[in-house]
N, C-alpha and C positions, 0 to 999 in steps of 0.2 A: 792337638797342637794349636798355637795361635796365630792366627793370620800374618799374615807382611814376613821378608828378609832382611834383613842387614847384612848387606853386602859388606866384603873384610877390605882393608885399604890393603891400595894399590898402588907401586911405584915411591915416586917421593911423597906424594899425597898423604895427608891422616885420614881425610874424610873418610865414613862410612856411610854411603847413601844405604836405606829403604827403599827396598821394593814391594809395592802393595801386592797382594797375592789375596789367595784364597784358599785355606785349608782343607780339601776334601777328600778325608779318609786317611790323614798323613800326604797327600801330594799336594804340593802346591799348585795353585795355576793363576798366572801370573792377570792382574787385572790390566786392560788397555785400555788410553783416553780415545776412540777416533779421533779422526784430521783429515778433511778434504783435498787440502793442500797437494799442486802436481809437484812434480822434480825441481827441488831448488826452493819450496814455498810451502810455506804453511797458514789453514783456514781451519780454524776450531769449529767442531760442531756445535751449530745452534740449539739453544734449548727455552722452553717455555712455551706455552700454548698461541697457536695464532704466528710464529716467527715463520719469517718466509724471506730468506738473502742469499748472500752467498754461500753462506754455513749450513743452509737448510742443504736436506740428504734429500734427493729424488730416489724416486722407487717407479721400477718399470714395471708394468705386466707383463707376464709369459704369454705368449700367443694362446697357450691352451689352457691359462686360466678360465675358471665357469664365468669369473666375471668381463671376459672379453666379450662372451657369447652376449651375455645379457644385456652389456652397453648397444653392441653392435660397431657395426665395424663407420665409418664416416662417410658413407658413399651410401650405407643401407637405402633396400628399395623400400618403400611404404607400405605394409602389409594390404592386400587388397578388399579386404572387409575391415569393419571397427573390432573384432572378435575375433581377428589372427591372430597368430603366434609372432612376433616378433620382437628385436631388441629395441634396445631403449631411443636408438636413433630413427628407429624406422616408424616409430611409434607417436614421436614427436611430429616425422616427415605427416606421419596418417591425420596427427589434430592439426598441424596447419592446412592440409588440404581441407579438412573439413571447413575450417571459419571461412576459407577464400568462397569455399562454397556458399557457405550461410550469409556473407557478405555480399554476393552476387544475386542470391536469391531477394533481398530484403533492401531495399534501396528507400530511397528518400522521398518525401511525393511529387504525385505532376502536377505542373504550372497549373495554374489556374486559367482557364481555358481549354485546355488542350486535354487530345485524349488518353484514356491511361495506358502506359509505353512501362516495360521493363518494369513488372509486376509491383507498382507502390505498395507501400505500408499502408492499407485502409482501416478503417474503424467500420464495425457492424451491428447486429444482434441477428435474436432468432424472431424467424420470421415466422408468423400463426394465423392461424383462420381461425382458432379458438382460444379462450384462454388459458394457459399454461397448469399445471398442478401448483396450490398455492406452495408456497415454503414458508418456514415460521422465521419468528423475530429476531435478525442479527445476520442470518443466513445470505449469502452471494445471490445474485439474479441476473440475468441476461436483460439487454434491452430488448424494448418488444418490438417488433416492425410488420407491414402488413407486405402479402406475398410480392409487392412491386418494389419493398425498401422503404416506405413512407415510416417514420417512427410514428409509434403511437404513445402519447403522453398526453396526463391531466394535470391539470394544477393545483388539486389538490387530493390527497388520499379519500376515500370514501369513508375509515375511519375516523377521518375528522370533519366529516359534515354532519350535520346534525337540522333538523324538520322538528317546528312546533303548530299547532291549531288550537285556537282559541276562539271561543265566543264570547261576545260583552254582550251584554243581553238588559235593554233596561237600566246604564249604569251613564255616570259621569265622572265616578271614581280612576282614581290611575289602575290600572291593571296589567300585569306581570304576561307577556305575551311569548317569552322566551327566558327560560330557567338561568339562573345565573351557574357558572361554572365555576370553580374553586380554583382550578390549574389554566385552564384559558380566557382568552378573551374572546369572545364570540362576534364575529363580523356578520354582520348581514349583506347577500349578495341578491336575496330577492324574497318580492311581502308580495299575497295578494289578500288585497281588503273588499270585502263585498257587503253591502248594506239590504237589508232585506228590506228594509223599510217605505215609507214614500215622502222619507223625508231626506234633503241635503242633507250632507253633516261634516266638519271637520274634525279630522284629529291630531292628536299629536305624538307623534314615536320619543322617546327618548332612549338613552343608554346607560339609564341606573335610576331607580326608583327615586323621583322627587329630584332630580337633579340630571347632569349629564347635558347633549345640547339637541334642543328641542330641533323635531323635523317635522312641516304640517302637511297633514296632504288632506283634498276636496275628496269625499265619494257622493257622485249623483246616489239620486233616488233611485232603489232598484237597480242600482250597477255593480259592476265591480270595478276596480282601477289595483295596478300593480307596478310591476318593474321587476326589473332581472339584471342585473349588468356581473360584468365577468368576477370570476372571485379575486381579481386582483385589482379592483374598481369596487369594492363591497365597501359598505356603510361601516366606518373603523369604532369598533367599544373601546371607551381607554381607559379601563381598568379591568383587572380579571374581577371574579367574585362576584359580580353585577348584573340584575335582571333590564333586559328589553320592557319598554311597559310602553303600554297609550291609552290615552284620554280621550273620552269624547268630549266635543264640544257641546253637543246637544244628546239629551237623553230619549235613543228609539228603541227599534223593538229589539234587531240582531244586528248586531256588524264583526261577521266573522274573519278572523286572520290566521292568513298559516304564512312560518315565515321560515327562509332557508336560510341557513349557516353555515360559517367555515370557526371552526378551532384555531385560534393562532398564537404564539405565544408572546 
């Protein structure tokens, strides 16, 4: 049979209202609109996603619903480890006790001057009597520090210092006293020059073959003369690609140089 009524008229009326129904099995059952509405008033049920008024229908929990258990009741006590059993109130109670915690633990730092009070946030590293197991390229590392806190640092990697030795022997030609480098520029932070000879002699450093800017230095007879200043005070190359070279001014017997560098780019 097919759904709805037509109800027969009634009185003096003609009308025949429909009644929506629902066929099932041959019985009817009759469909209803809800309405919130008290005694006296009517409020249509709200519909559509997200509606929340006077039309929206509340729904209560049964006290013995599973889901009362798992909220927890408003008053929940904090479960007393992070790994108890508790509901969702008392759980919440547990993470805020935590941060108040971690908050109290971890404060701000002390004045300058003064001593350290209510455990500041300090900065450290590890501290060593030896050197550390190396780790390779890209990897994390601790700062180093020695057993009283003192950091220990250089200024520049050992990888990128670099030592050459040359002898000019007999020459007044310009001569290549430190290799030129493709990828850096090679700074010199310390030359020593020593003259076998028994004669004065100057010469001249430069920082690219035949060109670059000339540096002269005196070596007595039979000395040596040098210099060392810090690698951040080093004799600047201004170009990569470019050999260290010097000149003698006068032709003796040896005047050998070894000279230090840093790599920079």
């Amino acid at each position: 049979m097919a759904d709805n009524v037509t109800l027969p008229a009634s009185g003096t009326g003609t009308a025949t209202p429909v009644i929506a129904t629902d066929d099932v099995g041959g019985v009817h059952y009759q469909r209803v609109k809800p309405d919130l509405g008290g005694d006296g008033a009517t409020v249509a049920v709200s519909v559509g996603a997200g509606v929340v008024d006077t039309g929206t229908q509340r729904t209560t929990l049964a006290s013995n619903d599973p889901s009362v258990t798992q909220i927890g009741s408003l008053t929940e006590t904090a479960p007393a480890t992070d790994t108890a059993s508790s509901g969702l109130n008392g759980r919440l109670q547990r993470i805020a006790q935590r941060i108040t915690s971690l908050m109290a633990a971890i404060v701000g730092p002390t004045a300058s001057g003064a001593a350290l009070t209510a455990n500041p946030l300090t900065t450290g590293g590890l501290a060593k009597t030896a050197l550390p197991v190396a780790v390779t390229d890209g990897q994390v590392v601790n700062r180093l520090h020695d057993i009283y806190g003192r950091q220990i640092a250089r200024l520049t990697l050992r990888e990128q210092q670099v030592d050459q030795t040359t002898t000019i022997s007999s020459s007044t030609a310009e001569t290549t006293i430190l290799t030129a480098d493709a990828t850096y520029k090679l700074d010199i932070y310390g030359m020593i020059l020593s003259n076998t000879s028994a004669t004065a002699i100057s010469v001249t450093l430069r920082d690219a073959t035949g060109a670059g800017t000339a540096r002269v230095f005196r070596i007595p007879a039979g000395q040596m003369v040098g210099f060392i200043f810090t690698e951040s005070g080093a004799l600047r190359q201004a170009a990569v690609n470019n050999n260290w070279t010097l000149t003698c001014g006068t032709s003796v017997a040896a005047i050998e140089v070894t000279v230090l560098a840093t790599k920079n780019l």
